[in-house]
ZAMARGU-4260 file (C-alpha; in steps of 0.2 Angstrom, whole numbers, plus 5000, padded with zeros to 4 digits):
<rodrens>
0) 4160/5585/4668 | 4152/5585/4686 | 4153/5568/4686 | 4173/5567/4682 | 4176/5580/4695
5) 4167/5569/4709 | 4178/5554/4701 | 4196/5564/4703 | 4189/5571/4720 | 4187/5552/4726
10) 4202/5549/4718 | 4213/5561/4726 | 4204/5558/4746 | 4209/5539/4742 | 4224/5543/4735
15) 4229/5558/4748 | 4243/5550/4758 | 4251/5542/4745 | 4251/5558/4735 | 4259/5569/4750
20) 4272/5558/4752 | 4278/5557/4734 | 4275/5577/4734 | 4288/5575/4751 | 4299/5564/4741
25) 4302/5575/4726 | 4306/5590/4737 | 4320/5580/4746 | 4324/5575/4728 | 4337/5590/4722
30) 4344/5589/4740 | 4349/5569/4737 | 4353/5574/4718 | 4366/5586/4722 | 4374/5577/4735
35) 4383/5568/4720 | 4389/5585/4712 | 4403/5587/4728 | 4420/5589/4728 | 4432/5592/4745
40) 4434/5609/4749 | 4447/5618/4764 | 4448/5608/4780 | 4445/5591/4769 | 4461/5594/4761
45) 4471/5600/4779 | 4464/5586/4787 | 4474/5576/4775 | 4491/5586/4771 | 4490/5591/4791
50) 4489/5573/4795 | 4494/5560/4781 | 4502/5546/4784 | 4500/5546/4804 | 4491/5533/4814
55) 4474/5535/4824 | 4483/5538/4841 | 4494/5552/4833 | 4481/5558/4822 | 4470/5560/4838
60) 4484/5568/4848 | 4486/5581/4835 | 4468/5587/4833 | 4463/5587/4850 | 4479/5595/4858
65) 4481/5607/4843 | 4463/5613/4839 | 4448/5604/4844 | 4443/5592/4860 | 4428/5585/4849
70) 4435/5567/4850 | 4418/5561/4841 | 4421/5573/4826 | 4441/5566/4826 | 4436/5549/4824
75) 4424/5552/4814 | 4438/5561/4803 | 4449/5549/4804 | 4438/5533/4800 | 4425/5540/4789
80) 4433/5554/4781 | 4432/5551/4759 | 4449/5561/4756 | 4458/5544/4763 | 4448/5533/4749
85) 4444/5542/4734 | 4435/5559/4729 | 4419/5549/4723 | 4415/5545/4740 | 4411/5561/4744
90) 4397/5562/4735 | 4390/5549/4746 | 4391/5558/4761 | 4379/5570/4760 | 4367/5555/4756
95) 4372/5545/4769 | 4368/5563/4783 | 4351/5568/4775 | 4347/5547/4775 | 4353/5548/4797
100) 4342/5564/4798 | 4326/5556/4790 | 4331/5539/4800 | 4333/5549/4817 | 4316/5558/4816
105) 4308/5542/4808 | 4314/5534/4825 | 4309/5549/4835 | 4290/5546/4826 | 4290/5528/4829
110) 4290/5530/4848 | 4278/5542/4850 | 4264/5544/4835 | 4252/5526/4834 | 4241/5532/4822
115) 4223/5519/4818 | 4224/5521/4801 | 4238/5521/4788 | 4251/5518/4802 | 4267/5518/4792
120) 4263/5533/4779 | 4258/5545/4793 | 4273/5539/4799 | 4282/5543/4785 | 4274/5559/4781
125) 4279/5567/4798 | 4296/5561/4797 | 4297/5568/4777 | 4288/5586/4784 | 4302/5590/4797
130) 4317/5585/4786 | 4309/5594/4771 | 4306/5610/4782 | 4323/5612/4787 | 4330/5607/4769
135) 4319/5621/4762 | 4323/5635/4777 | 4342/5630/4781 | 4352/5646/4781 | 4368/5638/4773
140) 4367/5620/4767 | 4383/5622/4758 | 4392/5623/4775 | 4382/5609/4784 | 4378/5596/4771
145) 4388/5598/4754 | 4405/5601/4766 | 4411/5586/4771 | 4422/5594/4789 | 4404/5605/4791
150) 4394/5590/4790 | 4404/5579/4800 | 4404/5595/4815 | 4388/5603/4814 | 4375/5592/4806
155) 4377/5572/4811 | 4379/5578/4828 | 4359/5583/4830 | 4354/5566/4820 | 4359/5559/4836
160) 4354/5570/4849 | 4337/5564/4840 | 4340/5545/4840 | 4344/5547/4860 | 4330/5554/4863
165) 4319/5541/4852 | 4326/5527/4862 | 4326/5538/4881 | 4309/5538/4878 | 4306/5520/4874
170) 4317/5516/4889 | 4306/5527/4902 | 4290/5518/4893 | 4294/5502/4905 | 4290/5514/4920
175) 4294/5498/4933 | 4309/5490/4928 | 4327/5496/4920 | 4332/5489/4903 | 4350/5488/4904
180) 4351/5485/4886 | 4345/5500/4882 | 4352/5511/4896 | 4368/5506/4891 | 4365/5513/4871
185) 4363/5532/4881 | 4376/5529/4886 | 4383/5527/4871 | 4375/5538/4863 | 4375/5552/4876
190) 4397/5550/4876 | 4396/5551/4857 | 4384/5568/4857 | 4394/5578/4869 | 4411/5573/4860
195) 4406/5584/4844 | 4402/5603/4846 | 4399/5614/4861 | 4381/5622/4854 | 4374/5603/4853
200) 4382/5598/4868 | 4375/5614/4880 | 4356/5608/4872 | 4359/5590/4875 | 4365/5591/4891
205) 4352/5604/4895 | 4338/5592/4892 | 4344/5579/4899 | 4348/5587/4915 | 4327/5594/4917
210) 4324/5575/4912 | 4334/5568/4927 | 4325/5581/4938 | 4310/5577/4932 | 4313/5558/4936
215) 4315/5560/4954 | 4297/5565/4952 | 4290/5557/4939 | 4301/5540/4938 | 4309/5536/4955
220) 4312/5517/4949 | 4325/5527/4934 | 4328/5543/4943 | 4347/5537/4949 | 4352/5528/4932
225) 4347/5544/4923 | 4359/5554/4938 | 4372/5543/4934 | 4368/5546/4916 | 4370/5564/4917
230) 4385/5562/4928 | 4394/5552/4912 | 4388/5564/4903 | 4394/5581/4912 | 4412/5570/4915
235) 4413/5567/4895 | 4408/5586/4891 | 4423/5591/4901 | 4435/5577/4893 | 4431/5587/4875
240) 4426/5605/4881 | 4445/5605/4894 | 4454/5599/4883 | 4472/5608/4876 | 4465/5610/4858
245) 4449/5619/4866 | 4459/5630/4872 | 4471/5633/4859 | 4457/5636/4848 | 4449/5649/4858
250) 4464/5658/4861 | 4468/5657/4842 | 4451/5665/4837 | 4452/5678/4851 | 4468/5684/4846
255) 4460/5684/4827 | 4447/5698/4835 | 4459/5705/4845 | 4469/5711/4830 | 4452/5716/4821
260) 4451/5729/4837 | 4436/5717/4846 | 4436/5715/4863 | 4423/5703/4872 | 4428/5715/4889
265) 4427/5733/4880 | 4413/5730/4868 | 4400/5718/4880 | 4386/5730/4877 | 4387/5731/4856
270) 4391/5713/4857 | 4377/5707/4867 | 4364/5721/4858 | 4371/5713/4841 | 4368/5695/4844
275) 4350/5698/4853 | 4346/5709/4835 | 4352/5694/4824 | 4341/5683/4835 | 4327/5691/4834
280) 4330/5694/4815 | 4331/5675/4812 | 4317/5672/4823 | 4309/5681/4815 | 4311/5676/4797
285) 4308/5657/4802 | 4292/5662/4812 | 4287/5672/4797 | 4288/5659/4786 | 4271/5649/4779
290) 4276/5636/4778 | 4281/5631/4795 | 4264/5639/4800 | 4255/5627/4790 | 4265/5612/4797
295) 4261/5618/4813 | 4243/5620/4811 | 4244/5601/4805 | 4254/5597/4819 | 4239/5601/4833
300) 4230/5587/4832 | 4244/5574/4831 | 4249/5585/4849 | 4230/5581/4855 | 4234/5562/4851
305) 4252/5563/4860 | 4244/5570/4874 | 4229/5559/4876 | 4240/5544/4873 | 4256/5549/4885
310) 4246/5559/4896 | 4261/5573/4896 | 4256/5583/4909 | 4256/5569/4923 | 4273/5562/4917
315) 4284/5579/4915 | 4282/5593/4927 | 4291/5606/4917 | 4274/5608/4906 | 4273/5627/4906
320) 4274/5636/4888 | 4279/5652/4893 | 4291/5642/4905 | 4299/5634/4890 | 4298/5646/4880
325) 4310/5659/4890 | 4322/5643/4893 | 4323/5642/4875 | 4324/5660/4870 | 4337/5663/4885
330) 4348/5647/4877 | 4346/5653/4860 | 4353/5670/4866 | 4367/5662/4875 | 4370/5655/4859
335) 4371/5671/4845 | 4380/5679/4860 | 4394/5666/4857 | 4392/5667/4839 | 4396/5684/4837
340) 4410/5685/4848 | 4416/5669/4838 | 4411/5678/4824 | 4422/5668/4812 | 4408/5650/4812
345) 4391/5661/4813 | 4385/5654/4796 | 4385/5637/4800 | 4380/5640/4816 | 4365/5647/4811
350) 4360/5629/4803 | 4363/5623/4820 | 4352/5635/4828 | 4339/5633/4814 | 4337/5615/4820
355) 4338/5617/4835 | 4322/5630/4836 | 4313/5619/4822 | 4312/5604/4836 | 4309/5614/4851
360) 4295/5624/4842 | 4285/5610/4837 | 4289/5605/4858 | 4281/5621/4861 | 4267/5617/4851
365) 4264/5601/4861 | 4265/5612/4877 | 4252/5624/4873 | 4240/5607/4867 | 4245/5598/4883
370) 4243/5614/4896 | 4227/5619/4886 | 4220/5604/4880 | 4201/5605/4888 | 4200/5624/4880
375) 4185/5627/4868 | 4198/5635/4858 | 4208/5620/4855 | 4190/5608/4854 | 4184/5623/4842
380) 4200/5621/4830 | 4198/5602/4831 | 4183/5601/4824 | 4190/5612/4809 | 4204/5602/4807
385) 4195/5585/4805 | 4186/5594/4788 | 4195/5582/4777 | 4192/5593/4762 | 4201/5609/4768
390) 4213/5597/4777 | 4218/5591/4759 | 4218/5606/4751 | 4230/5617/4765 | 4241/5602/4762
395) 4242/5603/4743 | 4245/5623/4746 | 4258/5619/4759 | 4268/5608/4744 | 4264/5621/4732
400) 4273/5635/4742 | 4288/5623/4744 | 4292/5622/4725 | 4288/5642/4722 | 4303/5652/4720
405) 4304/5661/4734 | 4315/5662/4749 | 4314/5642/4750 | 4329/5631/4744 | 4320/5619/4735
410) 4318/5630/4719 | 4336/5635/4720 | 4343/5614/4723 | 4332/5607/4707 | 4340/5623/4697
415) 4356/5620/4703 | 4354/5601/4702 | 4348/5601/4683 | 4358/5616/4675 | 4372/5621/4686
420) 4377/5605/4695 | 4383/5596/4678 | 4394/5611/4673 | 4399/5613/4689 | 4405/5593/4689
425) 4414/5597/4670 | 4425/5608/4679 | 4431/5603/4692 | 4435/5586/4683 | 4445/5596/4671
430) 4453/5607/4687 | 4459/5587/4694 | 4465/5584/4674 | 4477/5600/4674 | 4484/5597/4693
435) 4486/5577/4690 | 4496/5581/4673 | 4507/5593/4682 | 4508/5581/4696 | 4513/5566/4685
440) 4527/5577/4677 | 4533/5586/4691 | 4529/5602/4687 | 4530/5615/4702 | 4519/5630/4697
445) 4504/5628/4689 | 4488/5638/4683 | 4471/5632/4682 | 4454/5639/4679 | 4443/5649/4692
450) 4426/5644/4693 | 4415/5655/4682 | 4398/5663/4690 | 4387/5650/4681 | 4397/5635/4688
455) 4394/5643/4706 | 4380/5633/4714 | 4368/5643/4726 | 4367/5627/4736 | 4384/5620/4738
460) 4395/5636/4734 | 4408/5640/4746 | 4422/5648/4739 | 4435/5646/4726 | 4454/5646/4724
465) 4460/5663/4719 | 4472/5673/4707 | 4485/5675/4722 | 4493/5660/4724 | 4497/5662/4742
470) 4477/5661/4744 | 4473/5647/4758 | 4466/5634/4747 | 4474/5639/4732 | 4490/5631/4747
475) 4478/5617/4752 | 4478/5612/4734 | 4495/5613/4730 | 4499/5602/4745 | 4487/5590/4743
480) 4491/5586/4724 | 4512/5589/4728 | 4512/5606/4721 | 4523/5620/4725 | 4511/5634/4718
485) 4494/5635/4712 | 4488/5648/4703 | 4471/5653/4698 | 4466/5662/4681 | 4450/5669/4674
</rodrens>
């Protein structure tokens, strides 16, 4: 017995990055499962009814003078929208988003983690960890991943906030000369960030201008290149954020509150108290959480590595954690303050802000390694960490805690993936059945089922059509399938 226990030990110490990395894979599993359980919901039928049959250059006038100066997110509508080819497509899209998150921190990983050993799976495992913790922690996926409009405006944008900065860094690793080749993908990439939404664009352009700052500094040979960088930048942000459908759309969702009895002017103190609670409230509950505790705990010595290999602290002269950590806090304020005057996008926003914290926290991490790096503490904490045994065992408790039910999503997708997801599917094929029918005859009033609580997934839920005909996307469906009413029965 002894004997087969030493074996499965030796086993399982051979065996341990391998193991973690399938563990990784299955809890992204559900996440890639469900994504072909999707359907088109609200703004993916307007973008087609509002628009159908236009070209690009009256498609794009009518978004961005009517609503929205995102002109990344139009195009992106336009051209890659599924509604335009056929509604099987859009179970590729929340594939296609969670495979760009995974690539963009992969390349984010690339750059800056050379491990001696086992080079690719500790790539891959770090990579898997931070796409896994925001799966299992993300306050609405339905909005931000199974919604194709949400997606498209909230989600793909950060994947490439992290591809820049993947390929900033490689560009400031050749210290003496200028890579034009790569200066000219920021650019690219910098014009596509700031063209989708305003929470994204204030973080990037945030970053990169302490960047430029820092390269008058640090890296005098790319100091002007990043200036004009930023310049592009700024110029871009006020191509989307002047914009007339900017403004239209603010004025629209002001006069929403306004009618509600909410003024920004008369309520600034209940506003600004309200916002700062539900920070603190989500701050909270992501600090809280053990899981990201653990992942931070095995993040420290991969920070030691960084920072014995990039030497931060000589290279970046904003290195202070409690510096950082009040810039951070002060944005995220800025941020929920704008939510809750704007009250009508807080959910989705709050998958935003989640992955927003998620990367500056483990930034923060890094700072405290870097400012402190000679403490005993941090040599002390080393040492315990390089005890392969406990290392392997907090990592099996850390993928344990990700498949209990608990306040994690991943219990919740495999549940919804295996039981709810194919009823879910039956449905809504026979809901297309009823309304292609009553197209093909030309019927103008039609009935068809609401979706019962056991056909409601806790992932991808949103909402419904309703009994009252005049309901907004019981009208988006009508239009969409050449209907005159739509009625929904129980």
């Amino acid at each position: 017995m002894i004997t087969l226990l030493k074996g499965l030990q030796s086993w399982i110490f051979l065996q341990y990055p391998k193991l973690l990395v399938g563990g990784l894979l299955l809890a992204v599993l559900p996440f890639v499962g469900l994504s072909f359980y999707v359907h088109p919901y609200y703004d993916d039928f307007k973008v087609y009814t509002y628009t159908q049959g236009l070209g690009f250059v009256q498609f794009f006038n009518y978004w961005y003078s009517g609503w929205t100066g995102a002109y990344t997110v139009i195009g992106w509508w336009f051209f890659a929208n599924p509604i335009f080819y056929s509604f099987f497509a859009f179970k590729l899209i929340p594939l296609l988003y969670i495979l760009l998150h995974w690539a963009s921190i992969y390349a984010l990983v690339v750059v800056l983690v050379h491990p001696a050993r086992h080079i690719h799976q500790t790539r891959l495992m770090i990579s898997l960890s931070f796409l896994v913790i925001y799966l299992s922690q993300a306050p609405a996926l339905n909005q931000t991943l199974y919604w194709y409009v949400g997606a498209t405006a909230y989600y793909l944008p950060v994947s490439f906030v992290l591809f820049f900065y993947a390929l900033f860094i490689r560009y400031l690793s050749s210290a003496h000369q200028v890579n034009l080749w790569q200066y000219t993908g920021l650019v690219g990439l910098s014009i596509f960030i700031v063209g989708t939404t305003p929470f994204v664009i204030v973080w990037h352009v945030g970053l990169l201008g302490l960047f430029t700052i820092n390269a008058f500094y640090k890296y005098p040979k790319h100091a002007y290149y990043l200036l004009a960088l930023l310049l592009i930048t700024l110029a871009m942000t006020w191509v989307n954020l002047g914009s007339t459908g900017g403004f239209v759309r603010a004025q629209a969702l002001k006069n929403q509150l306004a009618q509600q009895g909410i003024s920004f002017e008369q309520n600034t103190f209940k506003l600004v108290t309200l916002s700062c609670y539900f920070l603190l409230y989500h701050l909270g509950n992501w600090l809280s959480s053990s899981v990201l505790l653990l992942a931070s705990v095995f993040f420290i010595p991969v920070a030691v590595r960084l920072e014995q290999r990039f030497n931060i602290q000589s290279k970046i002269i904003f290195t202070h954690p409690l510096l950082f950590l009040v810039s951070v806090v002060s944005m995220l304020c800025g941020f929920s303050l704008i939510v809750h005057y704007f009250h009508s996008v807080s959910v989705r926003i709050w998958n935003i802000f989640f992955l927003i914290f998620l990367i500056n926290w483990f930034i923060f991490i890094q700072l405290i390694v870097t400012h402190y790096i000679r403490s005993q503490n941090i040599a002390a904490l080393l040492k315990v960490l390089k005890i392969k045994p406990l290392m392997i065992t907090l990592s099996l408790v850390w993928l344990w805690l990700l498949f209990v039910p608990s306040r994690y999503n991943i219990h919740n997708a495999y549940y919804d993936w295996l039981l709810v997801a194919p009823v879910y599917e039956k449905a809504m094929q026979n809901r297309y059945k009823i309304l292609l029918d009553a197209q093909k005859h030309g019927k103008q009033e039609v009935a068809i089922p609401i979706l019962s609580e056991r056909e409601k997934s806790k992932i991808m839920f949103i909402d419904d059509i309703s009994t009252d005909p005049n309901y907004h996307l019981n009208k988006l469906y009508g239009q969409y399938f050449g209907i005159k009413q739509v009625k929904g029965i129980k």
